[in-house]
N, C-alpha and C positions, 0 to 999 in steps of 0.2 A: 575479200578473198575467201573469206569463211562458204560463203554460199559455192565458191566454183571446189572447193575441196570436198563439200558434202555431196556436189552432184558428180564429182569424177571418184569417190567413193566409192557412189552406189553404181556409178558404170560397169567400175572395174571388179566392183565383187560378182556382177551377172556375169565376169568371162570364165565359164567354168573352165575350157579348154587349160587357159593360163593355171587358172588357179590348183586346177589339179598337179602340173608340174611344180608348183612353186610350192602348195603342201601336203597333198594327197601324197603322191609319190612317193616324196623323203621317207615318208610314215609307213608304206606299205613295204620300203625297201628295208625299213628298220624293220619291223616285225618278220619278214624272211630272216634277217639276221639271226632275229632271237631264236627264230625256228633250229637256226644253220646249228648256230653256236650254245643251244642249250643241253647238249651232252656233256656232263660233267667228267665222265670217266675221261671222254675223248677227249677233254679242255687239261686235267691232271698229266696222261701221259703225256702231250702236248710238253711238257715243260722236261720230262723226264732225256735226259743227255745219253744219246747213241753211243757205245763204245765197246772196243775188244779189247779182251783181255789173255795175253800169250805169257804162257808158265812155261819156264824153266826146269823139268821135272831134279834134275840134280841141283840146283840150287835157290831155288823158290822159296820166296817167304809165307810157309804158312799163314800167318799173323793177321799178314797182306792178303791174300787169297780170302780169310776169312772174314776180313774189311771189307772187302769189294762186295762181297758176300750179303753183307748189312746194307749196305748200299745200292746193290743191285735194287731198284724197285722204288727207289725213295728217290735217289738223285739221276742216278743212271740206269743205262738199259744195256747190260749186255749182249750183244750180239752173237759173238762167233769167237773161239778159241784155238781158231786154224789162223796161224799167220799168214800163207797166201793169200788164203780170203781176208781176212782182217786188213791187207795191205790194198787189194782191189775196193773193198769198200770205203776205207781210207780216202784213194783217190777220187772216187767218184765223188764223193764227200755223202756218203751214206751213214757215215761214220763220223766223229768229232775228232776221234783221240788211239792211242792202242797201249794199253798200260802192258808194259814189260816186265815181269814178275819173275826176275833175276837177282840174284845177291846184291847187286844197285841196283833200285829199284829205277824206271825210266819212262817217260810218258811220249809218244811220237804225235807230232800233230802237222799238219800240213799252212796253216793260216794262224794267224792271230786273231780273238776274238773274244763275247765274253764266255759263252758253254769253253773256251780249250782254257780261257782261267781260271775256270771254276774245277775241272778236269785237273789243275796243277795245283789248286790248293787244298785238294781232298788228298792229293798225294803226300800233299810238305804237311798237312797235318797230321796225317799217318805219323810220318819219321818223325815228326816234332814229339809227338806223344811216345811212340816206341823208344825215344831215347830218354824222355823222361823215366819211364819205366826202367829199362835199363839202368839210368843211375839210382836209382829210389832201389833198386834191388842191390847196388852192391852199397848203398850206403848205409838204407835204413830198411830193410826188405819187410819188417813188420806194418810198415804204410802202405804198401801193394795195394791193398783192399781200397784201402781210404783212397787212394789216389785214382784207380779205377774208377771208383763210383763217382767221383769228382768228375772225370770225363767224360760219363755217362751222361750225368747232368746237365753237362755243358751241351753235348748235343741236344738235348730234350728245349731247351730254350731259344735252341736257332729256329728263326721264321725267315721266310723265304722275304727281301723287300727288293726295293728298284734301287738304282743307286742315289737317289735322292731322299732315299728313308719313308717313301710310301709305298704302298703296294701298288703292282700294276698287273691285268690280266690285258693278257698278249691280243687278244681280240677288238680288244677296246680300239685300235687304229683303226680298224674299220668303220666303226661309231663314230671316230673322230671327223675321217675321212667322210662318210655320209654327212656329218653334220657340216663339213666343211661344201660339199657337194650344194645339199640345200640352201647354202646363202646365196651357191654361186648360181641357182636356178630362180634367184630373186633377176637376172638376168632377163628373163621373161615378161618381166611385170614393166622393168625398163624398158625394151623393147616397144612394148604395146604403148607407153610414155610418149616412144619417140615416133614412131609411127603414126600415133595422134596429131603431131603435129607437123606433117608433111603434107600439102594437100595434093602433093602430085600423086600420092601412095594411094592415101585411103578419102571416101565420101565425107566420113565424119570429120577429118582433118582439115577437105576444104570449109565446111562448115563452120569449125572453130576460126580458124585462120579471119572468116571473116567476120567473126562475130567483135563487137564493138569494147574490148577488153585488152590492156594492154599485154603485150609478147611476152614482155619478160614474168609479170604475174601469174600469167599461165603458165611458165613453164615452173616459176618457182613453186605455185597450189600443185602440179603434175605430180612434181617431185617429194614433194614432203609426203602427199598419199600414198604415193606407192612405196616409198622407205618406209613407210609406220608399218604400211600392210606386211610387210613383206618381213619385218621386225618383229612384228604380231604371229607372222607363222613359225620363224625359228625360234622363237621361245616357244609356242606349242608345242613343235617338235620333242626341243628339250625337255619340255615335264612330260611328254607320251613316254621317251625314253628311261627316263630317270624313275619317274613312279607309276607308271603303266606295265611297260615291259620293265623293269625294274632292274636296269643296265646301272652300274655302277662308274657312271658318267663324271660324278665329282658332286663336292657341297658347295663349293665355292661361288654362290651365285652371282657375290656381284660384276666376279672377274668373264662369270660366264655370259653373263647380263652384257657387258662390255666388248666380250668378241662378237656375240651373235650382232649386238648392234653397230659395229665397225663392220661386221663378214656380211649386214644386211645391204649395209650403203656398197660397197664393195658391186654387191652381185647386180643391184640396182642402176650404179651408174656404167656398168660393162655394159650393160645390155640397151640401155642409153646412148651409149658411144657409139655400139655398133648396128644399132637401128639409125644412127645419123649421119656414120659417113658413106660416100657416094649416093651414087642414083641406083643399086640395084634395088630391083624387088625383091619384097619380102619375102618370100621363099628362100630364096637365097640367103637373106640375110639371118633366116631362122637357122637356115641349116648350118651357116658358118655359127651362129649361137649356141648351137649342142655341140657342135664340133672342138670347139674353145671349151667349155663346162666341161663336156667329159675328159678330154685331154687332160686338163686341168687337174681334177679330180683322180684320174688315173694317175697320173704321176706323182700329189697326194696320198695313192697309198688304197683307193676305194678297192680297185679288183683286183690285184695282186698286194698281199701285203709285204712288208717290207721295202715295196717300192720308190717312199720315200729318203729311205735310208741310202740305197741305192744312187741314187739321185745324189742324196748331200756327200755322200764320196768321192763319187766322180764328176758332178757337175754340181755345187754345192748353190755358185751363182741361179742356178735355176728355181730351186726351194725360197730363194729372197726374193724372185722375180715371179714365183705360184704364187694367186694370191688363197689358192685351197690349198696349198699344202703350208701356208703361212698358217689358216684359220686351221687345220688338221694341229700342229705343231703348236699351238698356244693353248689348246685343250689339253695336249699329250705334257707341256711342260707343268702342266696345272694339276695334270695328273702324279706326275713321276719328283718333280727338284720342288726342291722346298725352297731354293735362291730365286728368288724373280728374277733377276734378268733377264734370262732368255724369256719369258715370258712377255716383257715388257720392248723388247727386244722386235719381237714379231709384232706387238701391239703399232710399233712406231713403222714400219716397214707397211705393213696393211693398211694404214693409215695416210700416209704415202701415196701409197697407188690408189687409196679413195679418190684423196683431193687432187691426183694427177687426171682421172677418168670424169671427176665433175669440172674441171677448169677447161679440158677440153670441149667436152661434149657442152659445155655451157657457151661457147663461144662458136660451135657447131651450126647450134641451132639458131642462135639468135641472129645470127647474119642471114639468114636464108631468106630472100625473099623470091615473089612471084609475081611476072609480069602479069598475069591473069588468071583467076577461079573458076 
């Protein structure tokens, strides 16, 4: 078996066609990224929280005005001070929030989320603080000082994290997503797999088919080269990204090690599967092949981001049935929760629809015979 993997090896590395999809591409679509996404200024506002803010002029809290004041720039971005417009931008959701700057103070928000929680506890810890204050003046008003500069400090030490206690840059899904992308264009290399061994398809296939080598060996030598290969490019991927373009992708190698190689078999036995079933030509069969990847991929989260979230709201079953927005979603849990499960979570589910797409496509091909070459 060693000699038919060395010679379908060096077959499959001369298909440049293939191999550009499966790792040229990934690579050139990362580096636009970095292009896209390497404005820092436009990456900082990016996080900065849309909001209005309507004063009260007879009963307005200074204190608060002067708060929002500090904040304006750091967490939020005020908008507009006109409550009609504050209200239309509201609705359009151009806006998060509209703080009310009334004797009770009052925050409007249209949806729940995390920028309108974040929006509610810049306000409660206003009051939280202002009443501290308040009593520290009628009880011990010479601690004023102390107690201010204590809350000073206290903000000086807030860093922004995810809710899992790592840091996450909002961009990264799309890193995720492409790299989820690239497994799913290991797709290609399967393809070419199954197509080899059709001979009604291709010249070379009749060729094989009657060469003096049993069936199943070929197709199991097929299989193991083009998963290695195909292995071989998403980890390149990964180290372009991580220490080339120097995308803050994760250190985790060996769990990273672990997706690329589940998201490699993955995109390997799809393209497998569906180079094998029916008689169409391959044309066809290629085109439903992108059609599936990119789909895939888009709903993943690749060209619209947030799309995967989207997704797990309203149709949650479909993110367990992607198996790129599974591979997107095991990167992003690696990035963000320090709890494995979800992580391990998605590891079993992709794994799953590996061995669901080799047990078919294995019983595919292997019964196919032909009355004549």
């Amino acid at each position: 078996m060693r000699h038919l993997m060395k010679y379908r090896w060096k077959e499959m590395i001369r298909r440049r066609d293939i191999m550009f999809w499966a790792i040229a591409f990934p690579m050139i679509l990362g580096t636009l990224f970095s292009f896209a996404f390497s404005n820092g200024e436009e990456s900082e506002a990016f996080h900065k929280i849309p909001v209005a803010v309507v004063t009260k002029q007879d009963t307005k809290d200074e204190n608060f005005a002067l708060f929002l004041k500090e904040m304006n720039g750091d967490y939020i971005k005020v908008k507009t001070n006109d409550e009609k417009k504050a209200l239309k931008l509201l609705k359009s959701g151009d806006i998060k929030g509209i703080y009310y700057n009334e004797k009770e103070l009052q925050l409007a928000v249209t949806s729940n989320g995390m920028e309108q929680s974040i929006l509610e506890t810049l306000m409660d810890a206003y009051e939280k603080n202002r009443d501290v204050i308040i009593d520290v003046a009628k009880e011990h008003p010479e601690k004023i000082p102390e107690v201010v500069k204590s809350m000073e400090q206290s903000r000086k030490v807030v860093k922004n994290v995810s809710l899992g206690g790592k840091t996450y840059d909002e961009f990264l899904q799309y890193y995720f997503a492409l790299i989820a992308m690239a497994c799913m264009f290991g797709a290609f290399l399967g393809m070419a797999n199954s197509m080899d061994m059709q001979a009604n398809i291709t010249q070379l296939a009749a060729r094989r088919c009657i060469a003096p080598v049993h069936r199943i060996k070929m197709i199991i030598s097929d299989m193991v080269v083009v998963f290695f290969m195909h292995f071989i490019n998403v980890c390149v991927l990964l180290l372009y990204l991580r220490f080339i373009l120097k995308i803050e992708i994760g250190n985790q190698w060996p769990q990273m090690i672990l997706v690329a190689f589940i998201g490699s078999m993955i995109g390997v036995s799809l393209g497998t599967f569906i180079g094998a079933i029916g008689k169409m030509g391959e044309n066809i069969k290629v085109g439903i092949l992108i059609g599936v990847s990119l789909l895939c991929s888009f709903l993943a989260g690749l060209m619209v981001g947030g799309m995967k979230n989207i997704i797990d709201q309203y149709i949650p079953i479909v993110n367990r049935l992607n198996p790129a927005a599974l591979i997107a979603d095991a990167f992003y849990s690696m990035s963000v929760y320090a709890d494995p499960s979800r992580f391990i979570t998605d590891i079993l589910f992709m794994t799953a629809i590996s061995g669901v797409f080799i047990i078919i496509t294995f019983l595919l091909i292997r019964r196919e015979r032909y009355d004549s070459i």
